[in-house]
Structure formats: structure tokens, C-alpha cells
SELUMFI-161506 format. One record per residue: residue number from 1; residue in one letter; x, y, z of N, C-alpha, C, CB in turn. Coordinates in steps of 0.05 Angstrom, whole numbers, padded with zeros to 5 digits. Glycine has a CB too. Layout:
<sites>
  num  residu      nx      ny      nz     cax     cay     caz      cx      cy      cz     cbx     cby     cbz
  NUM       A       X       Y       Z       X       Y       Z       X       Y       Z       X       Y       Z
...
</sites>
This chain:
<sites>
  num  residu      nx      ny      nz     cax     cay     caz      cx      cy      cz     cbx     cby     cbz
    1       X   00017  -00024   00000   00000   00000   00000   00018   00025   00000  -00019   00000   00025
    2       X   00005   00047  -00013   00021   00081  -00011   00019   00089   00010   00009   00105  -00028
    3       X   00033   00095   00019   00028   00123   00036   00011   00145   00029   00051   00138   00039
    4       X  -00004   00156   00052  -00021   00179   00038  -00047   00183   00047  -00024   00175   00010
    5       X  -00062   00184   00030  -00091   00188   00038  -00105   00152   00043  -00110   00208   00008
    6       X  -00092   00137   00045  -00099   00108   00056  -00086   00098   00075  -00095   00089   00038
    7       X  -00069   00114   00098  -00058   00112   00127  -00075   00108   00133  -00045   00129   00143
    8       X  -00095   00121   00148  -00118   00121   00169  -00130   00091   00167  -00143   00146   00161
    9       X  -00129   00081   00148  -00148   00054   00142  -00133   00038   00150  -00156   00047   00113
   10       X  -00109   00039   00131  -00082   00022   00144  -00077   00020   00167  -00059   00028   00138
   11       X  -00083   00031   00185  -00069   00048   00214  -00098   00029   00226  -00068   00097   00217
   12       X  -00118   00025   00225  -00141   00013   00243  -00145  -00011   00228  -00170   00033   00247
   13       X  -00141  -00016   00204  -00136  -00047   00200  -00115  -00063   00210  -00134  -00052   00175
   14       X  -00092  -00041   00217  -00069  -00065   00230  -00068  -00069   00268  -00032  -00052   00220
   15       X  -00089  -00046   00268  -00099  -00037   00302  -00123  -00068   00308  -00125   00008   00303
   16       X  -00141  -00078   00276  -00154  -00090   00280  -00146  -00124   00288  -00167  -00083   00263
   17       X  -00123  -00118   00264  -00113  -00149   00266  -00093  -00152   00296  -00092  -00158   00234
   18       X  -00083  -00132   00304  -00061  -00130   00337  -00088  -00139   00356  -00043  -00087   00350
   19       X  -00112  -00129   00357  -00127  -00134   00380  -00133  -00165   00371  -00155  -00112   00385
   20       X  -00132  -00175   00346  -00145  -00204   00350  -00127  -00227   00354  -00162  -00212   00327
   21       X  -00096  -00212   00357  -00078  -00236   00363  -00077  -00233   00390  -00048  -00238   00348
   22       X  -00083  -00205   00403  -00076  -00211   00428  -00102  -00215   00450  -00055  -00189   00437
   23       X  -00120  -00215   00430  -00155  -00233   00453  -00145  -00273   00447  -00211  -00221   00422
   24       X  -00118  -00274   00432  -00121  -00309   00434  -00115  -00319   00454  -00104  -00325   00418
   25       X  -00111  -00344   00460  -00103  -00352   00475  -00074  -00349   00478  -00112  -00370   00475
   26       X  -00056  -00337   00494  -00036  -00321   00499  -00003  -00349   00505  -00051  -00298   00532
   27       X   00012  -00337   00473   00031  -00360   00468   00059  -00339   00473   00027  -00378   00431
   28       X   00080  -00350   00476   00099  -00340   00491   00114  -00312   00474   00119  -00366   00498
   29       X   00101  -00315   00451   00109  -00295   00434   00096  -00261   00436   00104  -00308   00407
   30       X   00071  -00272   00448   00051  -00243   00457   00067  -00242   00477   00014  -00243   00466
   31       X   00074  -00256   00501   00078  -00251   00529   00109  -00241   00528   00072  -00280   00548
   32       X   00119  -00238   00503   00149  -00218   00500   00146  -00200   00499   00167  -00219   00481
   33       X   00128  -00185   00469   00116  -00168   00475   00108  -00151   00493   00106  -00173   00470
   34       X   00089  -00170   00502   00076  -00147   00523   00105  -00137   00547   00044  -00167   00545
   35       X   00124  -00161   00552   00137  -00157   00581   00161  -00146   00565   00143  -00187   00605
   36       X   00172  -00133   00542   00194  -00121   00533   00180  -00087   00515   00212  -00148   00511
   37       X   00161  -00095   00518   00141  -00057   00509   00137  -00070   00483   00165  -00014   00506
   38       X   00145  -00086   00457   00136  -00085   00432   00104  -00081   00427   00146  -00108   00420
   39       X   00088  -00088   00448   00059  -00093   00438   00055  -00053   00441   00034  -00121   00465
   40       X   00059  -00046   00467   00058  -00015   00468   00069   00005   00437   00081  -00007   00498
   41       X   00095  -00009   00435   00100   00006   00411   00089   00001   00387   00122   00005   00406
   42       X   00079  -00017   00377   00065  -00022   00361   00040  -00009   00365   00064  -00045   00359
   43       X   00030  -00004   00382   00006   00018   00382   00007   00045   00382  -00008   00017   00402
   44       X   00027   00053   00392   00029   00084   00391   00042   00083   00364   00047   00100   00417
   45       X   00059   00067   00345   00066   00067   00320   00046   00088   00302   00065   00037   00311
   46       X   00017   00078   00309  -00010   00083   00289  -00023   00102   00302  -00031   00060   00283
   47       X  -00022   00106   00325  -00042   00121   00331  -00045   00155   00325  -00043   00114   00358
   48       X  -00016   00168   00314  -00025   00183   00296  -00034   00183   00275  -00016   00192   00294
   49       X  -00034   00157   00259  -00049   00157   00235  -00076   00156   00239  -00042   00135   00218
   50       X  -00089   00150   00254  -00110   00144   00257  -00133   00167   00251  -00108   00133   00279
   51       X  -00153   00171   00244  -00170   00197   00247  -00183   00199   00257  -00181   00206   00235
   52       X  -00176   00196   00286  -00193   00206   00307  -00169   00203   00333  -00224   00186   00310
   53       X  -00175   00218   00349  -00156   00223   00376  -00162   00188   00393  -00172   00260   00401
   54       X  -00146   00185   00398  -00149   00150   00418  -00112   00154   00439  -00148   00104   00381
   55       X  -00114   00151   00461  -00095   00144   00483  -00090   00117   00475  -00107   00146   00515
   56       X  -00069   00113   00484  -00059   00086   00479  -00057   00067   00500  -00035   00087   00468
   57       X  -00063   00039   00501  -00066   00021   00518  -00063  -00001   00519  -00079   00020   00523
   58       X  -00060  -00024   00539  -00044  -00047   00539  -00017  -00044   00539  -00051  -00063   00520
   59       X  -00005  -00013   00552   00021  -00014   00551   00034  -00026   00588   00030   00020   00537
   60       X   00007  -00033   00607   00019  -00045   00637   00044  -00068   00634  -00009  -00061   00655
   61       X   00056  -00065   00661   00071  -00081   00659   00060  -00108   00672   00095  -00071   00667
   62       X   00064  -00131   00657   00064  -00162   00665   00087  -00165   00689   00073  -00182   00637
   63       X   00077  -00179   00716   00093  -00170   00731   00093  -00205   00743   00084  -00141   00749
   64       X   00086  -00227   00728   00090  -00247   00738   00093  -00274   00714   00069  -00247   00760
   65       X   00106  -00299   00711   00116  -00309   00693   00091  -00317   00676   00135  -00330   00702
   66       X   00104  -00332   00659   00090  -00333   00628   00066  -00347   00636   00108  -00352   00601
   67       X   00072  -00377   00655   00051  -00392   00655   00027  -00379   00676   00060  -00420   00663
   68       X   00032  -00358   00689   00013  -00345   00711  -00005  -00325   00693   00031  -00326   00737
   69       X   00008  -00320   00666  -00006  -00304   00649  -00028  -00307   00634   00006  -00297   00636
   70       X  -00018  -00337   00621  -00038  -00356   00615  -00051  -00369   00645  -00024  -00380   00594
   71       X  -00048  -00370   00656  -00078  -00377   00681  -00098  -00358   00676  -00070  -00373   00718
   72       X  -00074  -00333   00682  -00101  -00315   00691  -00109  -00309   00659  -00093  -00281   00712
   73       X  -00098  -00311   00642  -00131  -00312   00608  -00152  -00325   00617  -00125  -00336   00573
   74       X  -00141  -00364   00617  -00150  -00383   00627  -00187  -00374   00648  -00121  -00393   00645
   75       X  -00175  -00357   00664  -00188  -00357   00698  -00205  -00332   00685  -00162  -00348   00734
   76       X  -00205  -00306   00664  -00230  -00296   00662  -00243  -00299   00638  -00229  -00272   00668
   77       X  -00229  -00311   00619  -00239  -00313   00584  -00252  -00348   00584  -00202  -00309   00554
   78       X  -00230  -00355   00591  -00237  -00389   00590  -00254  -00417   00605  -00216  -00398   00592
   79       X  -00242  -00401   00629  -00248  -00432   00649  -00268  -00427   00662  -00225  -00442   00673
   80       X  -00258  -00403   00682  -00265  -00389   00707  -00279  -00417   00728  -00291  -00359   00697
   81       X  -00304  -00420   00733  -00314  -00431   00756  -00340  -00443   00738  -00319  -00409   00783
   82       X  -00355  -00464   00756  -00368  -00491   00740  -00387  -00472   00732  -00380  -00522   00756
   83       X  -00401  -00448   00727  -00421  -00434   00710  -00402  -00424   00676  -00434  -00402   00732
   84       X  -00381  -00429   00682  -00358  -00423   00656  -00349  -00389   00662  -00376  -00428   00615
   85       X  -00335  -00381   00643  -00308  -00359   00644  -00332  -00331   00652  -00286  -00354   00602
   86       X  -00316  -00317   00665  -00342  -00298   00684  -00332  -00267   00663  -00332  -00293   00734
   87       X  -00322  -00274   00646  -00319  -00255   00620  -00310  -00267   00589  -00294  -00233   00629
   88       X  -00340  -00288   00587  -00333  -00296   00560  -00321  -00281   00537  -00352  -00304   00551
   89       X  -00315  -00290   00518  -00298  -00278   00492  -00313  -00282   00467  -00268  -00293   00489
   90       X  -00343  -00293   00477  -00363  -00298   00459  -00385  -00279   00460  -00372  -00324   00462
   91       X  -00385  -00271   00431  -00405  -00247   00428  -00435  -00257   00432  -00403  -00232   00397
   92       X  -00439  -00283   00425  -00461  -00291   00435  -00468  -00296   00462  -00465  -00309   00425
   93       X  -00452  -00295   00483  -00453  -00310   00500  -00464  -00282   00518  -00425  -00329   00507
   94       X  -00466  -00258   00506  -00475  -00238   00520  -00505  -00226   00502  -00449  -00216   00522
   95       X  -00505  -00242   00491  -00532  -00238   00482  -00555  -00265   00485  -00528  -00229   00452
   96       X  -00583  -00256   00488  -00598  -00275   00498  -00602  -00301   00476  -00622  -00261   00506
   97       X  -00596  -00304   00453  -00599  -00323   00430  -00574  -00323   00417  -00622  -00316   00409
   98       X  -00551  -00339   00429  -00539  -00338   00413  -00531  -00348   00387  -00530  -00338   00423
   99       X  -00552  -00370   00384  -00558  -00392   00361  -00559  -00363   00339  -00594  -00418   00366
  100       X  -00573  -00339   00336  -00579  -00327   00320  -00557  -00308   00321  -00603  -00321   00321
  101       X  -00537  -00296   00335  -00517  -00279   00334  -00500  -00291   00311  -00503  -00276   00362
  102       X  -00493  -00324   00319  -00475  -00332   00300  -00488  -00343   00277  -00456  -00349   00311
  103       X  -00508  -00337   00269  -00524  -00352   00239  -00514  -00321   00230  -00569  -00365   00237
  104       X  -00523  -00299   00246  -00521  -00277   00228  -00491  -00270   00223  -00534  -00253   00240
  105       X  -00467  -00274   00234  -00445  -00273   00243  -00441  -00289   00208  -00437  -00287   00277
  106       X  -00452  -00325   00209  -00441  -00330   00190  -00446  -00323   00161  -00441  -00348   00194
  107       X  -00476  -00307   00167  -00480  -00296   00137  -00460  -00270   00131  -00511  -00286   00132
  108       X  -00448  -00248   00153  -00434  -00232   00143  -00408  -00242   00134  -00433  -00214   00159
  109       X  -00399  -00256   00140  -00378  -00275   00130  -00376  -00285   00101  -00383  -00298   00145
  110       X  -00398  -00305   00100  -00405  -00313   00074  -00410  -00287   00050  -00433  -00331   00079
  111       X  -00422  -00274   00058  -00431  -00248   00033  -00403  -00245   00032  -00453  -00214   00041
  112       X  -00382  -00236   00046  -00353  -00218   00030  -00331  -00248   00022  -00330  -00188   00063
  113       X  -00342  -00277   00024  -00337  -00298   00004  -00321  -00311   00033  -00318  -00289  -00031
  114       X  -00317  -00302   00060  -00305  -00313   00074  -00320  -00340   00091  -00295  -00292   00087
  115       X  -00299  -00364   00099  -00318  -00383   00116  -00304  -00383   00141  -00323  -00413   00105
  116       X  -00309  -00405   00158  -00293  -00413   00179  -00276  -00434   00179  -00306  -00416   00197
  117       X  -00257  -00423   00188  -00239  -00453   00205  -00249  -00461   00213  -00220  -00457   00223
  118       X  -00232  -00493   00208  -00244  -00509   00228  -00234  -00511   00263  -00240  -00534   00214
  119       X  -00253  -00518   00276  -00250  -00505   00302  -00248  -00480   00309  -00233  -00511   00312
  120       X  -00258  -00461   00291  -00265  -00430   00310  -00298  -00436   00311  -00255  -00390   00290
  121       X  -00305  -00414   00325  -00337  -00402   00323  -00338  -00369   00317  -00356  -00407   00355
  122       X  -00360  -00375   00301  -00366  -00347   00290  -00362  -00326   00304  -00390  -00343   00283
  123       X  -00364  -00322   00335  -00376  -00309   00349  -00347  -00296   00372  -00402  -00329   00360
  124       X  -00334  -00310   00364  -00313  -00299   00389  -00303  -00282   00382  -00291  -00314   00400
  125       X  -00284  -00269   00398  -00271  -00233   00392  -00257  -00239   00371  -00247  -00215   00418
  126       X  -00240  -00258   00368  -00209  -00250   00355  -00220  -00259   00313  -00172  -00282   00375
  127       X  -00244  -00269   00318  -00257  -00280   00297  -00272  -00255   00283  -00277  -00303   00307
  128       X  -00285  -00238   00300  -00301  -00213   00285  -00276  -00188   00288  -00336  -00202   00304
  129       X  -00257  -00189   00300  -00238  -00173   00302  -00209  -00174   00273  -00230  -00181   00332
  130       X  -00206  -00197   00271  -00208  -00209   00237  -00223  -00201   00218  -00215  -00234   00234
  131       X  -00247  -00205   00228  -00271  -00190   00203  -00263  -00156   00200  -00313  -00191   00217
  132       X  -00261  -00143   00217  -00252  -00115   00214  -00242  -00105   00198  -00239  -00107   00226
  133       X  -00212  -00131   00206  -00177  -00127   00196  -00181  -00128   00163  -00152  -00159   00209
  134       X  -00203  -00151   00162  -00202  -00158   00137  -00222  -00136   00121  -00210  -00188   00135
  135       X  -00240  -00122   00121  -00260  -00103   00110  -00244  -00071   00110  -00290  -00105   00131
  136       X  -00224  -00073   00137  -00211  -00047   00130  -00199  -00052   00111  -00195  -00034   00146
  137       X  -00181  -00072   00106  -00156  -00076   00082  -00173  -00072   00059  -00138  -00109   00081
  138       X  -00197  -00085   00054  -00203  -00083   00027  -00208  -00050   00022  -00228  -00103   00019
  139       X  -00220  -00045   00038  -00219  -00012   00044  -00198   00008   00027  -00211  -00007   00076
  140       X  -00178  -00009   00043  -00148   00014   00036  -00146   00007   00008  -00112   00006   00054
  141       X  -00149  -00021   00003  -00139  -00035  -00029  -00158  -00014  -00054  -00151  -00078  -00032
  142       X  -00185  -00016  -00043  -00194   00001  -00067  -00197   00021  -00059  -00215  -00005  -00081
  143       X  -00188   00038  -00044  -00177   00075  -00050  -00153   00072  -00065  -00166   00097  -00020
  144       X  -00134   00053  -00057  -00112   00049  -00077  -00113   00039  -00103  -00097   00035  -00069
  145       X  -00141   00031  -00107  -00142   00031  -00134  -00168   00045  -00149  -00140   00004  -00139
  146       X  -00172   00055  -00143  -00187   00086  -00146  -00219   00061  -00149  -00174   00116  -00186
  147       X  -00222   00054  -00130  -00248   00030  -00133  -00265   00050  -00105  -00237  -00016  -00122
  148       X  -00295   00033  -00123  -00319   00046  -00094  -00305   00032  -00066  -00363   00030  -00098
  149       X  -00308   00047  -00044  -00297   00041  -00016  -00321   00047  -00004  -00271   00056  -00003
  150       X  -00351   00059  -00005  -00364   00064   00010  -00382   00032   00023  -00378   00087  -00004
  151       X  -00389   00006   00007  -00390  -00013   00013  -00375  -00020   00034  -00389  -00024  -00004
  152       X  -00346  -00020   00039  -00342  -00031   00057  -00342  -00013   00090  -00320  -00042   00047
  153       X  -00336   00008   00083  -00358   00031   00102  -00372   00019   00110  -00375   00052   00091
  154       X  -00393   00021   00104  -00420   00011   00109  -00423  -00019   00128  -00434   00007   00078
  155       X  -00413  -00037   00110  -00406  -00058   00127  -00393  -00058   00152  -00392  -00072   00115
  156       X  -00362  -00040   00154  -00354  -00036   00176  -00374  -00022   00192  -00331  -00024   00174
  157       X  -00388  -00010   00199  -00408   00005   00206  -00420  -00016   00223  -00426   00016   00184
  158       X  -00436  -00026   00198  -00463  -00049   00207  -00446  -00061   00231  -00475  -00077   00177
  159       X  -00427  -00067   00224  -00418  -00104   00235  -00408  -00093   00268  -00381  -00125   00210
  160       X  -00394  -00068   00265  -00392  -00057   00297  -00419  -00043   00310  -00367  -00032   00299
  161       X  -00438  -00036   00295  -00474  -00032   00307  -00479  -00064   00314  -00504  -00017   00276
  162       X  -00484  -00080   00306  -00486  -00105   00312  -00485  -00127   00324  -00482  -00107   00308
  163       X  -00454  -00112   00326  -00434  -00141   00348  -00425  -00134   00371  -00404  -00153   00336
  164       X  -00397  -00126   00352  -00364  -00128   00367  -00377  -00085   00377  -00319  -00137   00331
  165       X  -00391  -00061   00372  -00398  -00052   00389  -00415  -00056   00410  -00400  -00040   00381
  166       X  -00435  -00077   00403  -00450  -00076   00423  -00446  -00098   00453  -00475  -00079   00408
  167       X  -00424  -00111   00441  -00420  -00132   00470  -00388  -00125   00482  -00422  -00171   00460
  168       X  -00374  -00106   00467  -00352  -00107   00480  -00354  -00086   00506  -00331  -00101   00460
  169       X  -00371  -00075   00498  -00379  -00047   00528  -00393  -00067   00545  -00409  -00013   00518
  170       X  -00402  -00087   00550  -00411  -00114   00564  -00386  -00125   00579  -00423  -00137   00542
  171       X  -00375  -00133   00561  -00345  -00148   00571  -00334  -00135   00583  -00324  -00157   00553
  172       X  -00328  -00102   00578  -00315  -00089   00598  -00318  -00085   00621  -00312  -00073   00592
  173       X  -00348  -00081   00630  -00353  -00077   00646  -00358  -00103   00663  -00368  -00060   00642
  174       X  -00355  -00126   00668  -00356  -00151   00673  -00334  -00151   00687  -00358  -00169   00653
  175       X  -00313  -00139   00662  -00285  -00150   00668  -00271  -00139   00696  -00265  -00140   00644
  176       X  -00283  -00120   00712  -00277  -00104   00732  -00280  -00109   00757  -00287  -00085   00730
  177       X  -00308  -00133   00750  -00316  -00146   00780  -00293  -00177   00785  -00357  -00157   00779
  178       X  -00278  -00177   00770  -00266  -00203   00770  -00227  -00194   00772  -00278  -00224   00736
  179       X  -00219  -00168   00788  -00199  -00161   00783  -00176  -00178   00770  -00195  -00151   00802
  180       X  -00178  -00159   00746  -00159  -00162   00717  -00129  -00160   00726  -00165  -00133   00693
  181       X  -00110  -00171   00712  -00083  -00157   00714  -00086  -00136   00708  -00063  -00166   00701
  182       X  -00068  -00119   00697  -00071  -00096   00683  -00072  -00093   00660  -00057  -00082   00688
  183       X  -00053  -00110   00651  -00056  -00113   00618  -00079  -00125   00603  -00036  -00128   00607
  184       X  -00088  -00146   00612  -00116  -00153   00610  -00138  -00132   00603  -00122  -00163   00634
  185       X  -00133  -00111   00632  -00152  -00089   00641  -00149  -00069   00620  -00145  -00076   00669
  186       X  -00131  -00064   00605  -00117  -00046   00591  -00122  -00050   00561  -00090  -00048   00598
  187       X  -00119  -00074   00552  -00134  -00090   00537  -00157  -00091   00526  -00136  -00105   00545
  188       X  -00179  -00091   00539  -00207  -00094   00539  -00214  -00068   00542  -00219  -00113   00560
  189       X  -00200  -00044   00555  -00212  -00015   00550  -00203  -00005   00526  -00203   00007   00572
  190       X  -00182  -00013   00526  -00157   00002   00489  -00185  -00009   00467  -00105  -00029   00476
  191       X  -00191  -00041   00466  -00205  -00047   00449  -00240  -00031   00448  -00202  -00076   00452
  192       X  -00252  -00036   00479  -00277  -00013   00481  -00285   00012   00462  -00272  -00001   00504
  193       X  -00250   00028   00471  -00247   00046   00459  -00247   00064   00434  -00239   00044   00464
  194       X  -00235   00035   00431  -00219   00039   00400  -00251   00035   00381  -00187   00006   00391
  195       X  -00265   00011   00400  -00293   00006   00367  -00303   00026   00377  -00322  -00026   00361
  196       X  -00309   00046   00397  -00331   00058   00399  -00331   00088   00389  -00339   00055   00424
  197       X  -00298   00094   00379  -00285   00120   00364  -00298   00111   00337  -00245   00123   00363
  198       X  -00287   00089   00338  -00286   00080   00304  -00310   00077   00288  -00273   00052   00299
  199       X  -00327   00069   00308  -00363   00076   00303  -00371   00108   00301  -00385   00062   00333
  200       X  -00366   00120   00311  -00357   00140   00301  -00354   00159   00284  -00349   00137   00300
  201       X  -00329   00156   00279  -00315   00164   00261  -00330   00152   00220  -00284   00151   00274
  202       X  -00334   00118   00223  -00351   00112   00197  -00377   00130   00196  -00360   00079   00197
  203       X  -00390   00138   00222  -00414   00147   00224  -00412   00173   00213  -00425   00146   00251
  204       X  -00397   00187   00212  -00387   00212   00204  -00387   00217   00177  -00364   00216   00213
  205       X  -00375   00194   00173  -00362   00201   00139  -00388   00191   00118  -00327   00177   00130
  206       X  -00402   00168   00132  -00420   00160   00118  -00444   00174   00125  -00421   00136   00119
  207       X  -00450   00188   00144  -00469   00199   00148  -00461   00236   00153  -00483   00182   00170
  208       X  -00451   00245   00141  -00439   00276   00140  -00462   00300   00158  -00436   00286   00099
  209       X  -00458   00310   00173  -00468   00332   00178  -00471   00351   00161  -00459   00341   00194
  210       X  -00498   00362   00154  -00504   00388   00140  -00490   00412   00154  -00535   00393   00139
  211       X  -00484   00414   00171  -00470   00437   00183  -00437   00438   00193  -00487   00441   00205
</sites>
């Protein structure tokens, strides 16, 4: 891609794909990252590109070893206690039907020609957080090639009215009664944040003020 008037896109598609490697399940290569600053710098990298003002986050320090890091994912995303993880990572799992979150999940999928792996579900963060990564890029690709971009607008739009805005302000607030590390904590607000600018900001451009 150019430099230029297709940063901003670039800059929150690669913001999209950083938040969905680090909602995975946490392998020793995130946990360098995070405990040597690369994940911090990689965020403040973009965040002037971006078009809209956002603080930067998930830069706490990890203050205990690798395998205590993965527990504590484990202990609020995964395991937690015999009712299951007391801050799922499933967008359905915060809504009352989730059978229908992920039918609709898989039709937005299917329309832009994409399917699933095997062994994901439609519905978890790092899966619609992918979907983003992937709708901004095509984004940037056709301004770079002088192609309609308002389609995928729109989509990005829909799919954070939908989803990944409407359950991550859920998760966050969950996440508070179950004290977080920090990075965790840091994590889940940077991402809050970040969809609820970015809703936003599409809302803006696609929907322009007369004044």
C-alpha cells in the first residue's frame, strides 16, 4: 500500500488485526511483547495515523511469569468456575440467542466470500476482530485503486452496530468485577475504545453533517 490518503485505514486495520492476536489464547510470543514494550510500541506506531484522537493502551507491565499469564486468560476468558469464564470472549454468550448472533455472524462472513476454520466459532472476539482487519484492508486496497470504498464503510459500520460494538462495552464492564491484571484491564478498555471511536468516526463520513 502508498502512503497517503490510505494511512488512516491502514493504521485501524493493523490496530484491528493486533487486537485479535492478542484476545487469543496467549503463546509465549505475545507474552514478549507485552513484558519487553513491543505490543505498546506497536500501538502508539498508528495512533497518529489514525482519524480520530485514541490514548494508547495495553502498555501495563506483566509482573509475573509466562505460565501465571496464561492462568489468569484461562481464569477470566476461558475456564473461570463450573457456570464457565465470568468474562466470555463470545459475542453470543452476551446476548440472549446466541444460536442467531452466530447464523447472522455467519452470513456476514459468507456475503464478502469468507468461511470458517475449522474449530473457531463465529462469534468470538479475535474472529469478528479479523472481520474488521479484513474489511478495512479491502478498504485501503480500493482507494488504492481508485475503486468504490463506500460498501465496505457501510459494512464496517453495520458489523460494529451489531456485534463487536454492542458486546464489548458488556465485557468491559464484567471485566472489573473479577480483578484483571492490568494488561488484561488495559486490553479490553484500548479495544472498548478503539470500536466505539471508530463507530464513530464511519458514522461521520458516511453519514456527513449538513452543518
Amino acid at each position: 500500500m502508498r502512503a497517503g490518503e490510505e494511512s488512516p485505514t491502514i493504521a485501524r486495520s493493523q490496530v484491528y488485526r493486533l487486537l485479535a492476536r492478542s484476545f487469543a489464547f496467549p503463546d509465549e510470543a505475545l507474552y514478549e511483547d507485552v513484558t519487553k514494550g513491543r505490543w505498546q510500541e506497536q500501538v502508539s506506531q498508528v495512533l497518529p495515523q489514525f482519524p480520530f484522537e485514541l490514548a494508547a493502551g495495553g502498555g501495563a507491565a506483566v509482573a509475573f511469569p509466562f505460565a501465571e499469564f496464561q492462568a489468569e486468560y484461562n481464569r477470566l476468558f476461558e475456564v473461570g468456575t463450573m457456570g464457565g469464564p465470568p468474562c466470555p470472549l463470545f459475542g453470543g454468550h452476551h446476548e440472549r440467542d446466541r444460536m442467531r448472533v452466530m447464523e447472522e455472524l455467519i452470513r456476514f462472513y459468507n456475503y464478502f466470500g469468507l468461511s470458517m476454520a475449522a474449530g473457531q466459532l463465529p462469534d468470538h472476539i479475535t474472529v469478528e476482530l479479523e472481520f474488521m482487519h479484513y474489511l478495512t484492508f479491502k478498504e485501503a486496497e480500493a482507494r488504492q485503486q481508485n475503486r468504490e470504498q463506500d460498501s465496505y464503510q457501510r459494512a464496517q459500520k453495520d458489523f460494529l452496530d451489531r456485534h463487536l460494538g454492542k458486546w464489548v462495552p458488556v465485557l468491559r464492564q464484567k471485566l472489573f468485577n473479577f480483578d484483571p491484571p492490568p494488561f488484561f484491564a488495559e486490553l479490553v478498555t484500548f479495544t472498548d475504545e478503539f470500536v466505539g471511536r471508530d463507530r464513530q468516526y464511519l458514522k461521520s463520513i458516511l453519514n456527513p453533517s449538513p452543518f
